[in-house]
C-alpha positions in Angstrom: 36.9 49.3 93.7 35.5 49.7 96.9 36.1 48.9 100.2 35.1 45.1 101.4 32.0 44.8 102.8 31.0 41.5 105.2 27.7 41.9 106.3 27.1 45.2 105.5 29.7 46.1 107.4 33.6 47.9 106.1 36.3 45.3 107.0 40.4 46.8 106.8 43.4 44.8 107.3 45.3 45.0 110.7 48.3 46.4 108.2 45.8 49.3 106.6 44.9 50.6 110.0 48.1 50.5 112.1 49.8 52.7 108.8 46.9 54.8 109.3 47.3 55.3 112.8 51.2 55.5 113.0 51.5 57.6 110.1 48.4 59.9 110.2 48.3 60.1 114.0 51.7 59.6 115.7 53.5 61.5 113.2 55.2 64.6 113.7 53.3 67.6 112.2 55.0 70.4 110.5 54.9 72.7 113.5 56.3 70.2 115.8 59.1 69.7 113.0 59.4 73.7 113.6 59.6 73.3 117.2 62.1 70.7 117.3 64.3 73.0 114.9 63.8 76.0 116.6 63.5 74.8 120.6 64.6 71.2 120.7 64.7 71.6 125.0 61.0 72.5 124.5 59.9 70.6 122.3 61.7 67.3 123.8 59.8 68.5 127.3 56.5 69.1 125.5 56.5 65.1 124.5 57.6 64.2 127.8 54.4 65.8 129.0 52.1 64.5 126.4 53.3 61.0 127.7 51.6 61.4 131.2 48.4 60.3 132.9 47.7 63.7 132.9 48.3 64.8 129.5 45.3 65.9 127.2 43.5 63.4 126.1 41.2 65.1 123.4 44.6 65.8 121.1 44.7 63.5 118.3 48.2 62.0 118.8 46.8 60.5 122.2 43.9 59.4 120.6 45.1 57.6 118.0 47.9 55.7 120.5 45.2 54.9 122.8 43.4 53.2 120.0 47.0 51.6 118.9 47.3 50.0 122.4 44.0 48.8 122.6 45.0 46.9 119.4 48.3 45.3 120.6 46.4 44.5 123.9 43.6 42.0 121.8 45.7 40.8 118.9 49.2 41.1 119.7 50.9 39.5 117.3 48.9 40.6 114.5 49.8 44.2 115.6 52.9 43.5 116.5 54.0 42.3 113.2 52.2 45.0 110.7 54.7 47.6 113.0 57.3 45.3 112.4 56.5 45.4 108.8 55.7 49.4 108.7 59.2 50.0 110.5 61.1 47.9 108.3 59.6 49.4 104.9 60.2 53.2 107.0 63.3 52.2 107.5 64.6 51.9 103.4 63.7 55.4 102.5 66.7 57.8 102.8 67.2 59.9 105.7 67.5 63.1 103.6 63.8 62.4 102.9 61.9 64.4 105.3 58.5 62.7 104.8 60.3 59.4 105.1 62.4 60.3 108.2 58.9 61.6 110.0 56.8 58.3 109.1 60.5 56.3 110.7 60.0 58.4 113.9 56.7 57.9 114.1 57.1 54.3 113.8 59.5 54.0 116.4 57.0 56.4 118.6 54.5 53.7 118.2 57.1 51.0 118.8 58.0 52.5 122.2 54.1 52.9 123.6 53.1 49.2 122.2 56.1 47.8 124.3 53.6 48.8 127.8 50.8 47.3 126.0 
């Protein structure tokens, strides 16, 4: 099957796109997993800098939390709950699972920047 279409137009659940966001955007990458292994000081230092007014605005991870934001700030709730719900399913698969222990981390990452929204 296909998408859903209303009025020509692709529709998505609230759920769909904040797991697409959290986990596709806000999720660590390989190399930052790397970076965090090899220089945890500068690593930790480089996220602290990606957090700021100034920080780049074109790299995806900001991107994909400005878009995140945007979406707590019109339907709170909505939002709000589908991270709830995306934490809480994170939050069942072992810690010794890499893949699982990145999507937790990027929940909480989109926990912490939806409680300013």
């Amino acid at each position: 099957g296909g998408s859903p279409l209303i009025d020509g137009r692709v529709t998505i659940s609230v759920e769909t796109l904040v797991q697409a966001l959290v986990i596709k955007f806000l999720r660590l990458s390989e190399e930052e997993v790397q970076e965090w292994n090899e220089d945890p000081e500068g690593r930790f230092e480089t996220d602290e800098a990606e957090k700021t007014p100034s920080a780049e605005v074109n790299r995806p991870r900001h991107c994909g939390g400005m878009v995140l934001a945007q979406m707590m700030r019109r339907n709170s709730i909505a939002v709000g709950k589908a991270l709830i719900d995306l934490a809480k399913q994170c939050q069942q698969v072992p810690i010794e699972n890499l893949t699982g222990l990145l999507h937790r981390e990027a929940c909480y990452r989109a926990l912490q920047l939806c409680k300013f929204s």
